[in-house]
C-alpha positions in Angstrom: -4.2 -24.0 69.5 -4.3 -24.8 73.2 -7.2 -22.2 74.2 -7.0 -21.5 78.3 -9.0 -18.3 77.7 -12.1 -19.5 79.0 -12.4 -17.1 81.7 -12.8 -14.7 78.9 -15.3 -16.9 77.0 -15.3 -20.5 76.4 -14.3 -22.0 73.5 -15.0 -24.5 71.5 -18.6 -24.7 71.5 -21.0 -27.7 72.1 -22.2 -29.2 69.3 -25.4 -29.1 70.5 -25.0 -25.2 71.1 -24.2 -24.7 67.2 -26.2 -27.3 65.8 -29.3 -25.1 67.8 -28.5 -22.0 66.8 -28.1 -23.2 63.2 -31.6 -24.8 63.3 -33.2 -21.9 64.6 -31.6 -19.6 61.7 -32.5 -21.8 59.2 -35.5 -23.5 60.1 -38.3 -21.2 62.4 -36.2 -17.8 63.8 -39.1 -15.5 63.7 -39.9 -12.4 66.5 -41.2 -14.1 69.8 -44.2 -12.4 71.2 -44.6 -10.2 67.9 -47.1 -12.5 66.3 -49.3 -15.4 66.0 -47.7 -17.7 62.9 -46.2 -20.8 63.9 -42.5 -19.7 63.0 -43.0 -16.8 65.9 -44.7 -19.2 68.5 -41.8 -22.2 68.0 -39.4 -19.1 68.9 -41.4 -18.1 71.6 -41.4 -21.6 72.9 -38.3 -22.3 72.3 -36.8 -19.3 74.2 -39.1 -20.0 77.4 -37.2 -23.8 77.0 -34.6 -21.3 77.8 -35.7 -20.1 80.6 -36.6 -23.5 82.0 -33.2 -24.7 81.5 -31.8 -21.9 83.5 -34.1 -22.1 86.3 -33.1 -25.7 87.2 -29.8 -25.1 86.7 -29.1 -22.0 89.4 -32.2 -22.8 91.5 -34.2 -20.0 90.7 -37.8 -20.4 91.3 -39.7 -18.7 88.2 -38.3 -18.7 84.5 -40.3 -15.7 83.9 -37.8 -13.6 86.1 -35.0 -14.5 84.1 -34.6 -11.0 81.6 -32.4 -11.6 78.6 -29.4 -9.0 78.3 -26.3 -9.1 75.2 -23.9 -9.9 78.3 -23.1 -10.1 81.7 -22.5 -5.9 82.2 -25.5 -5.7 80.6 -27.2 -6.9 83.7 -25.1 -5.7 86.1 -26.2 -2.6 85.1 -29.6 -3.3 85.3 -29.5 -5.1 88.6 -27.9 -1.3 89.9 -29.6 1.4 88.1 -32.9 -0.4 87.9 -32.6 0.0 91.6 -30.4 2.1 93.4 -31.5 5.4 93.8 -30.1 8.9 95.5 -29.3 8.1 99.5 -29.2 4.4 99.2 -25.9 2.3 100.3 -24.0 -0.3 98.8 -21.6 -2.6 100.1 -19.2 -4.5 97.4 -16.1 -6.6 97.8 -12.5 -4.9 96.6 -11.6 -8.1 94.0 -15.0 -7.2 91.7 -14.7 -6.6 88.1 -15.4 -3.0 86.5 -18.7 -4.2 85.3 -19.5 -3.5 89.3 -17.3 -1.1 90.4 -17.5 1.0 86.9 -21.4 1.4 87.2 -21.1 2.3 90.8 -18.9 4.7 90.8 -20.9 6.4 87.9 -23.9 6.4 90.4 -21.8 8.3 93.3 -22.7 11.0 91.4 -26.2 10.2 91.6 -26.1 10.2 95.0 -25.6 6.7 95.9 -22.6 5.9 98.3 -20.5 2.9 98.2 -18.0 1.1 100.6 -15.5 -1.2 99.1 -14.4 -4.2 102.0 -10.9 -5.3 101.7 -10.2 -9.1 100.5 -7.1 -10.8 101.9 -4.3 -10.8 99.2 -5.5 -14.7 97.7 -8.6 -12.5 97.2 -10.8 -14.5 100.0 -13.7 -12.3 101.5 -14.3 -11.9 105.6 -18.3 -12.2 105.3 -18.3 -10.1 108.8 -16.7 -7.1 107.8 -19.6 -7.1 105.2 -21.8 -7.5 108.0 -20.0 -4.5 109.9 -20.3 -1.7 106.8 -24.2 -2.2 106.5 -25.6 1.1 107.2 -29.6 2.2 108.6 -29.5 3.2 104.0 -27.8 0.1 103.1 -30.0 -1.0 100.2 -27.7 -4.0 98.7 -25.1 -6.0 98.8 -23.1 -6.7 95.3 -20.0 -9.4 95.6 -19.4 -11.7 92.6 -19.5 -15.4 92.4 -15.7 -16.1 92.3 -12.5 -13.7 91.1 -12.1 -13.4 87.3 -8.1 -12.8 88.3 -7.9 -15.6 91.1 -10.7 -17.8 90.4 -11.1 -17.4 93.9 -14.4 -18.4 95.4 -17.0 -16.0 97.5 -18.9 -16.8 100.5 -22.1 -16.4 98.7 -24.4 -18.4 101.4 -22.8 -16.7 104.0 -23.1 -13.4 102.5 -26.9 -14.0 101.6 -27.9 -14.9 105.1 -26.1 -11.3 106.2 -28.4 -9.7 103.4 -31.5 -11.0 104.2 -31.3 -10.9 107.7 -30.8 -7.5 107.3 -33.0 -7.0 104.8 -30.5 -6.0 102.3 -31.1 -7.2 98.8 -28.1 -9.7 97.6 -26.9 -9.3 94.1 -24.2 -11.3 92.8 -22.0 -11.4 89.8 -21.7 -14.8 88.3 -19.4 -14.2 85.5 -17.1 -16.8 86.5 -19.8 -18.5 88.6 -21.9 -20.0 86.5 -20.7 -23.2 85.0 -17.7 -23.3 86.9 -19.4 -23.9 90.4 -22.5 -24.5 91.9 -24.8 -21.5 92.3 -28.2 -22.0 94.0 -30.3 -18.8 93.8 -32.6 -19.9 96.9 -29.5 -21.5 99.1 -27.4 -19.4 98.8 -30.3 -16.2 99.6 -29.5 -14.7 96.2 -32.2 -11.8 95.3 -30.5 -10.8 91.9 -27.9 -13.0 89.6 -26.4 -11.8 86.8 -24.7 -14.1 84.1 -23.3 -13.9 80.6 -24.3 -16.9 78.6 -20.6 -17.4 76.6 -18.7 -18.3 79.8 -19.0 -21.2 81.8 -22.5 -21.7 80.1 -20.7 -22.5 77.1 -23.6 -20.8 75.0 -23.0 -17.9 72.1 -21.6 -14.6 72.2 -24.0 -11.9 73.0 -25.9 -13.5 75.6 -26.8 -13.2 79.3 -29.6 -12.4 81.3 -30.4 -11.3 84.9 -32.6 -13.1 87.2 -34.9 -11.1 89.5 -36.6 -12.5 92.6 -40.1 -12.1 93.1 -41.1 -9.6 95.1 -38.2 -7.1 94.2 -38.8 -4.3 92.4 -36.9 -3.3 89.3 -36.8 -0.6 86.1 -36.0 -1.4 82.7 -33.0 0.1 81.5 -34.2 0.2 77.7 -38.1 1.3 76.8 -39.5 0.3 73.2 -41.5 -2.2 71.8 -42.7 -5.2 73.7 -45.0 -6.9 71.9 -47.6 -6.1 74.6 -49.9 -3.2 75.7 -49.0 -1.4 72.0 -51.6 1.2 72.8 -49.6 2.4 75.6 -47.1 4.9 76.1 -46.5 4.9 79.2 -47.2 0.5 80.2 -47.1 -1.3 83.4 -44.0 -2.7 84.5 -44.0 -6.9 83.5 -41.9 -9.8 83.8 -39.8 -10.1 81.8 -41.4 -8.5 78.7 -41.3 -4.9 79.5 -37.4 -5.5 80.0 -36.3 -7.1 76.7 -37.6 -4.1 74.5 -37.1 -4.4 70.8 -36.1 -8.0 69.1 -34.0 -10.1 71.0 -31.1 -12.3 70.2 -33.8 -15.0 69.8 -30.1 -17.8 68.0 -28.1 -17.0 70.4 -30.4 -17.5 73.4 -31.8 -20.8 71.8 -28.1 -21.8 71.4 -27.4 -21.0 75.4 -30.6 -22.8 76.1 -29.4 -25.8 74.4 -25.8 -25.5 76.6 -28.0 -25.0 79.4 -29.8 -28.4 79.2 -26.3 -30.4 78.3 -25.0 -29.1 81.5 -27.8 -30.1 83.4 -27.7 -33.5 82.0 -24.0 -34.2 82.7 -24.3 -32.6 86.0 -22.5 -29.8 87.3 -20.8 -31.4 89.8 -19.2 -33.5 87.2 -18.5 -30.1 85.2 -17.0 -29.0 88.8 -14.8 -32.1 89.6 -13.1 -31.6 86.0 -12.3 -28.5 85.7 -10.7 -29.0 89.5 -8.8 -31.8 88.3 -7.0 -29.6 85.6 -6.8 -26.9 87.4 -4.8 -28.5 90.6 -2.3 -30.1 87.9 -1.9 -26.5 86.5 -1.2 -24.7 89.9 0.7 -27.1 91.5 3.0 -27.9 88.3 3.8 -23.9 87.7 4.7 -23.7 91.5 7.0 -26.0 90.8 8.8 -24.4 88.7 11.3 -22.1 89.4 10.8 -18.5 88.9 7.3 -18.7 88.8 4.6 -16.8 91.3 1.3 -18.0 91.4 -1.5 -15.5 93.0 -4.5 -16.5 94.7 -5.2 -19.8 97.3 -3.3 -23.1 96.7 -6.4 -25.0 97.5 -8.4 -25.6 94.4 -11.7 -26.0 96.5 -11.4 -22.3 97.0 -11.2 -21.5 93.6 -13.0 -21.9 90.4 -11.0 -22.7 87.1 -8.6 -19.6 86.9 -4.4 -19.7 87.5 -2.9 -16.3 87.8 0.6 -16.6 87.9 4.0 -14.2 86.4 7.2 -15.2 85.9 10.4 -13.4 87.2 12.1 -11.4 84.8 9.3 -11.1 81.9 6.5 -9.0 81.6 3.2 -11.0 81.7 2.6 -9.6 78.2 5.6 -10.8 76.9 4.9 -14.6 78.2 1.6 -14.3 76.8 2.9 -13.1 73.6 5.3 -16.3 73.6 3.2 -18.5 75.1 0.9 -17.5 71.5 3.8 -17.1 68.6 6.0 -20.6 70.1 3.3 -22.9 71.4 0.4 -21.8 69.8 -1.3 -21.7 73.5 -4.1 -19.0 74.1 -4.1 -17.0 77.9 -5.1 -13.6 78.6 -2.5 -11.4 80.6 -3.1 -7.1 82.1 -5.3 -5.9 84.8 -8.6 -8.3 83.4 -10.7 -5.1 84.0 -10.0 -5.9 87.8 -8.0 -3.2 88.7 -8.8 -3.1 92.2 -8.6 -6.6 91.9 -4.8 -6.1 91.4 -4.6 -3.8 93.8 -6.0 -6.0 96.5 -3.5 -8.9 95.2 0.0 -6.2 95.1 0.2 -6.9 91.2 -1.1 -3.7 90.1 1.7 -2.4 88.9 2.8 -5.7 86.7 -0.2 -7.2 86.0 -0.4 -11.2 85.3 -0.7 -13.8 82.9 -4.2 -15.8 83.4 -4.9 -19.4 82.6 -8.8 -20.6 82.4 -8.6 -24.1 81.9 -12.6 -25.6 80.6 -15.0 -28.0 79.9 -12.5 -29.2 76.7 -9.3 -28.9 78.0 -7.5 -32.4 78.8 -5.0 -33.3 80.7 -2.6 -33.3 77.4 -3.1 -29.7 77.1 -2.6 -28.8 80.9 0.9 -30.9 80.3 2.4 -28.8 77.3 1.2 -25.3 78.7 3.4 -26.3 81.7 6.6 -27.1 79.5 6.2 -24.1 77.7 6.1 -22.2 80.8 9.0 -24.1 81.5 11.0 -23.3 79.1 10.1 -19.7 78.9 11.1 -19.6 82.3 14.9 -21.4 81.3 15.1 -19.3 78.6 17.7 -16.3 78.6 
């Protein structure tokens, strides 16, 4: 199987990653924070290395504001209904996933109002005209990282310099940000991150986390068990224990913590430069072919690693399906939960077939996608 799926989740796993998570099942996996044995504190200290790891690798300044979640939408939500609140404002971009715009909408009827701003059809974002829809109640500004359908990439520093000058909080969606780019919580004025742990981290399945600047003001989303303050009912509001409530995925966040430090010790940029590499020879070799559209900007230094591209004549379902049963080559093709996305782009009514090259694909693999596109696009 050639897997170019990644912008779902990424695949295969480090070693290190499985080798971690195997470890911590087998040798100490206890409940952090529960008690005082020496199985529960190597957990504990194994899942602030955790924390460490993330911090230096998205330039956030305290570990103890990074709050575990299962996924990505997991702390979206948290990010928006831990703050937003009846009146308030929020400006978003029209090429975000549902995990945004789902949550939102589901708070217009709390009484929070929303204003979408256009992107051009490659899905690039005017920072100005985000400037020009803040309001007197504009309380945040939510854009992601880069398109999950384009791979295209936001003007996050430009964007956070709006916010704070305005003192608008800045949350951003890193789904297909982090990993594939660089993101720099303190350059790029970021107040609130959210990222799943099985994308471009390369860590498990059921892991994410959002990270909360200091000094903003949040609710948990989930009340339970902390391990602190048991006497309470009603308990302070602390970082980051009163916001991982019952047992958390203790493996899997060891296992992302061990992705975490491998990136960091390759370098991201060198992450970066690869996943570039493959991805220019993917773009440029299906616009060479005839009866294919690609979507999105033909410079690859506007884009992380994501093709979106359909070919004339065939649903993107059915390529996909061939691209599977011939080749044995794994894409995604629909809407990617990015309707609007579509919308923005003029495919909503086709769809496309999606191609997320990664940290393992080679320049072999990129090579016989292309000729199967090829020949799916010859065939009759």
């Amino acid at each position: 199987m050639i897997y170019l799926d990644n912008g779902a989740t990424s695949f295969p796993k480090p070693r290190q990653v499985t080798d971690a998570v195997l470890e911590a099942m087998t040798q100490y996996c206890a409940n952090p924070g529960r008690s005082s044995h020496f199985l529960a504190a190597r957990t504990a200290q194994e899942i602030y290395k955790t924390r460490a790891a993330l911090a230096l690798l998205l330039g956030l300044d305290d570990p103890g504001r990074i709050l575990f979640t299962k996924n990505c939408t997991e702390a979206l939500n948290l990010a928006l209904r831990g703050i937003l609140r009846k009146g308030d404002h929020v400006v978003t971009s029209s090429m975000e996933h549902n995990a945004v715009l789902r949550p939102l909408k589901a708070l217009e009827k709390e009484g929070v109002e929303t204003t979408i701003v256009r992107c051009d059809p490659a899905g690039r974002l005017d920072p100005q005209k985000i400037r020009q829809a803040i309001r007197p109640e504009t309380r945040m500004i939510v854009v992601t990282a880069a398109s999950n359908v384009t791979g295209t990439i936001m003007p996050l520093e430009e964007v956070g310099r709006i916010a704070l000058r305005q003192g608008v909080l800045f949350c951003v969606d890193g789904a297909q940000g982090a990993g594939h780019m660089i993101l720099d919580a303190k350059r790029q004025h970021i107040d609130l991150l959210a990222v799943p742990g099985h994308k471009g981290l390369l860590g498990p399945q059921g892991t994410g986390f959002l990270y909360v600047r200091q000094g903003v003001s949040l609710m948990p989303l989930l009340s339970g068990g902390t391990g602190t303050r048991s006497k309470e009912l009603d308990p302070a509001v602390e970082f980051p224990e009163s916001f991982e409530a019952g047992t958390v995925n203790a493996p899997g966040i060891i296992g992302l913590g061990a992705a975490a430090r491998l990136i960091n010790k390759i370098g991201i940029e060198a992450v970066v430069q690869h996943e570039r590499e493959l991805t220019e020879k993917l773009q440029n070799g299906l616009r060479a072919i005839e009866g294919v559209t690609v979507y999105g900007s033909s410079s690859c230094l506007e884009k992380t690693a994501v093709v979106a591209c359909n070919l004339e004549g065939r649903s993107c379902e059915e390529v996909a399906l061939a691209l599977n049963d011939r080749y044995g080559i794994a894409v995604r093709a629909g809407l990617h939960c990015s309707g609007m996305a579509h919308e923005t782009m003029g495919t909503q009514d086709v769809g496309c077939v999606r191609m997320c090259p990664g940290f393992y694909t080679s320049e072999a693999e990129i090579r016989q996608a292309l000729e199967a596109v090829k020949e799916i696009a010859a065939s009759k």
